[in-house]
N, C-alpha and C positions, 0 to 999 in steps of 0.2 A: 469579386473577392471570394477566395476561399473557406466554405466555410468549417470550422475546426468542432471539433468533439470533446468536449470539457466533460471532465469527470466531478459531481459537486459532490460534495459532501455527506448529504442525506441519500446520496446512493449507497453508501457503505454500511454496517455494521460498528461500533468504537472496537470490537475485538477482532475484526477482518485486518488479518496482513496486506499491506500495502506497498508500493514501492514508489519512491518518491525520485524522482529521474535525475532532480537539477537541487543544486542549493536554492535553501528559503530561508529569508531575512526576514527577522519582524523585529519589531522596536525592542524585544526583550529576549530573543534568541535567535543563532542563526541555526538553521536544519539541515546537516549532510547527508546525499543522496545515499539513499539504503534502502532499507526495508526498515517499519513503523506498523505501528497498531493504528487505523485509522485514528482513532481519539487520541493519538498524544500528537498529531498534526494539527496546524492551525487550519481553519476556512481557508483564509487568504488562497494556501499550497493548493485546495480542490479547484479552486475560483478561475484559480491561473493556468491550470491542466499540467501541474506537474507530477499528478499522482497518476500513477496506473495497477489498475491489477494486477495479480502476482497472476500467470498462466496455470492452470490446472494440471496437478502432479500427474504422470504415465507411467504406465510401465511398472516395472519390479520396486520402483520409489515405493507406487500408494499400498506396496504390498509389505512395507517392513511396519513388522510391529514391536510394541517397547519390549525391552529383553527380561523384563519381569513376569509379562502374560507368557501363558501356557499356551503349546500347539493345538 
């Protein structure tokens, strides 16, 4: 048997963006796949491996800065 790579919970940060791959159902909300702030995810989403990290920005991305700061 395969064995699989589950992301939990207390690997994250509550203010680490996440991406959450699959719809999660729990008794009191369902969770459309997107991007989440680790803490407004339930466990359940970590437990079941449907979270994954977001890949690290490259390139000309990690170089724009907010258009208020000075050069």
């Amino acid at each position: 048997m395969p064995s699989e790579h589950h992301l939990f919970y207390g690997r994250f940060a509550p203010t680490e963006v996440v991406v959450l791959r699959q719809a999660c159902f729990t008794p009191s909300r369902m969770f459309e796949p997107g991007t989440y702030f680790a803490g407004q995810l339930p466990g359940v989403a970590f437990e079941m491996g449907l979270v994954d990290k977001l890949p690290p920005v490259r390139g000309k991305s990690a170089e724009i800065r907010p258009q208020n700061s000075e050069p």
